[in-house]
N, C-alpha and C positions, 0 to 999 in steps of 0.2 A: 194406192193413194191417188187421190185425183188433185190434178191440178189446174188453177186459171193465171195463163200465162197474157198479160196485157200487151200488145203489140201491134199497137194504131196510133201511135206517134205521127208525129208530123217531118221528124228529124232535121229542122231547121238548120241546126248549126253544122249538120253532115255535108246539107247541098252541094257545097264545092266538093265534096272529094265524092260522093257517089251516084251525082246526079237522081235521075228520077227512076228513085228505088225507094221503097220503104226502109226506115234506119235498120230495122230488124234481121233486112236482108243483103247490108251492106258486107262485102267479101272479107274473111280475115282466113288468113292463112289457105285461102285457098277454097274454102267454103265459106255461105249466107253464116253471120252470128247466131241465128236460131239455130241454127244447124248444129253448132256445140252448146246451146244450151241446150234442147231437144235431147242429143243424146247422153250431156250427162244426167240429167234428172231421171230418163230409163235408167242409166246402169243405180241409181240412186233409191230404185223400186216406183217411181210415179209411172203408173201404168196407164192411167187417163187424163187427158189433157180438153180440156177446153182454151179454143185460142177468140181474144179479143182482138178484132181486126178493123180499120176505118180505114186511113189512109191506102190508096194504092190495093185494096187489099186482095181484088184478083191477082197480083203476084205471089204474095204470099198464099192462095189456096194452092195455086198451080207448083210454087215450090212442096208445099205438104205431100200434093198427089201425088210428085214425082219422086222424091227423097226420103218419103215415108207413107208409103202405101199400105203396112201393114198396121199402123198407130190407131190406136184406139183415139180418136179425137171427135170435138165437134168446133163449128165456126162459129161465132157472135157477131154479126157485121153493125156498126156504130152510124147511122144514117147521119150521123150528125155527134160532134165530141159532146161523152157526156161526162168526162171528169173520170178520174180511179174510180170513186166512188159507185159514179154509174152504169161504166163500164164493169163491174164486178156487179152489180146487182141483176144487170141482163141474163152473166152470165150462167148469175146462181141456178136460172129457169133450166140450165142443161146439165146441173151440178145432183149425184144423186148420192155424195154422200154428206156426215155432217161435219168431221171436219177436212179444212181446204189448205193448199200452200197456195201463196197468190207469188207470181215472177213477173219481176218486169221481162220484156222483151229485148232490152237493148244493154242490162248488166249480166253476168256475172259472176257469183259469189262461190267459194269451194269451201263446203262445210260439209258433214255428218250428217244426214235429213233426219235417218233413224237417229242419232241423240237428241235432233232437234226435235224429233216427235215424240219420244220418249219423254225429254225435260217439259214440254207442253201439257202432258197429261199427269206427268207427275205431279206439278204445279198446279193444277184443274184451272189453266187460264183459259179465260174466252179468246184471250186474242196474243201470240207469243211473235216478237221483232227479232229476227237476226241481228247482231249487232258485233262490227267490228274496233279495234280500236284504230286510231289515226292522228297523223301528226303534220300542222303545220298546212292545214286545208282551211278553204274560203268557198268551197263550193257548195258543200254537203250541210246542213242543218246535221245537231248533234242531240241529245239524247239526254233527261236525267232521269240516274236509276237510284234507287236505294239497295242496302247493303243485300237485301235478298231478290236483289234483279226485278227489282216491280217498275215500270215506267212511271215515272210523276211527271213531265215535261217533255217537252217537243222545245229547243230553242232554234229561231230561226236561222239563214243562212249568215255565219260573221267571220273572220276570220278566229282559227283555234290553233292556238300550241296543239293541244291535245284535245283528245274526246273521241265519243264513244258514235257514229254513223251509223243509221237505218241503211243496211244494204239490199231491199227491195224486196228479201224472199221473208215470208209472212205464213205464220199460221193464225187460221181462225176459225170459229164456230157458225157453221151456214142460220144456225137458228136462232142466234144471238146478233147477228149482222143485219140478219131480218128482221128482226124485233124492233132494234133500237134505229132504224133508219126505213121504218115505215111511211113517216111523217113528213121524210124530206124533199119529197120528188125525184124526180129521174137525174138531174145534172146535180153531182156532189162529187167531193173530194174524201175519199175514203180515211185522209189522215185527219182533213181538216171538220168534216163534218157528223166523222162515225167514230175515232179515237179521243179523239183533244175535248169533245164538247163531252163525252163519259170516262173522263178519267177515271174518275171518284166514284167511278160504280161498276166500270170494265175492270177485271184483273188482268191486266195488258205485261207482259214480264218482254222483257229482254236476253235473249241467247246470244253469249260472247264469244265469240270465237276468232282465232285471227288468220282464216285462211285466204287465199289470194283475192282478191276484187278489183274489179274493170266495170266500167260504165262508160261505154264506148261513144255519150254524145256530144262532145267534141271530139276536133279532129286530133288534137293532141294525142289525146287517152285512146281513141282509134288507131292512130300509128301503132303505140307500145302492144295493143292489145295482137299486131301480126305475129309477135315471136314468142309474146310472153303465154300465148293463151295454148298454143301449139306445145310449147314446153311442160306447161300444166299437166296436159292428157297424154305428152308422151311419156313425162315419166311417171304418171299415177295411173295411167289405165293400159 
């Protein structure tokens, strides 16, 4: 399985705690965060990676060549931000097969890829959303699904007793992302300019699961992420 991992943030809200680093390469437990997310998606079977990189991003090559010399990868370097959007379309030019998982670079997420790619096909969706549930959050934009998991809505960020969050890891169809975003130019937002505007014609579904998630761009959710992420892989892998 090939993947596009986006990892040209700017990590704003990090600066104080990891100065001038890329967020992606900010230290948790003792390694860069790509660094655990790199290796869980191997043990997960993604065996090709494409990485999306702007900021800073000769560090992040220079971490690849030293800590993963033998990874099947290639670079996408961003001259300039071009949005989710645009940055997954660069990257599609290195993408060879049809369907993709897309990762952010700075969450995350502990799920089942194979039931996630399973339930994907089984559903013949073009485009299928991890999706966790949560409680009592103002950060995350939440999600509405109907009774057989089809996206109908994107609600924006508000505060939620409960609800259902996009946790960043993403299936979708390379030839149907091309199609429908032909039109738009190079700078676009993959949610805002390639999902939301084809609801009503994308079969976009939602995969629910509730396994651990971390999004490490604030410093708060950075701290928790030193013990809690170590604890994850020591005791499941």
């Amino acid at each position: 399985m090939q993947a596009i991992i986006l990892a040209g943030g700017l990590g704003t809200r990090l600066r104080s705690v990891i100065n001038q680093q890329p967020k992606v390469l900010a230290p948790v437990a003792g390694k860069p965060f790509l660094y655990w997310l790199i290796t869980y998606l191997q043990k997960q079977g993604v065996n090709n990676f494409v990485f999306s990189l702007g900021y800073l991003h000769e560090q992040v090559e220079l971490f690849l060549m030293d800590e993963f010399p033998a990874l099947n990868y290639q670079v996408v370097i961003e001259d300039e931000p071009l949005g989710t959007g645009g940055a997954i379309k660069l990257c599609l030019n290195f993408c060879n097969e049809e369907d993709i998982i897309l990762a952010n670079g700075d969450t995350f997420f502990e799920l089942d890829i194979d039931a996630f790619y399973r339930n994907f096909i089984e559903t013949s969706s073009n485009c299928s959303i991890a999706l966790t549930p949560m409680q009592h959050f103002d950060r995350y934009g939440s999600v509405t699904i109907t009774n057989e998991n089809i996206i109908t809505e994107f609600n924006e960020k508000r505060y939620c007793e409960t609800g259902l969050i996009n946790t960043g890891l993403v299936l979708f169809k390379k030839s149907v992302f091309e199609a429908k975003t032909s039109s738009v130019g190079n700078k676009f937002s993959f949610e805002k300019d390639f999902i939301e505007p084809n609801i009503s014609n994308l079969k976009v579904t939602g995969f629910i699961t509730g396994g651990y998630f971390i999004d490490i761009g604030i410093p708060e959710d950075y701290q928790k992420a030193q013990t809690e992420l170590l604890s994850i892989f020591a005791h499941k892998f």
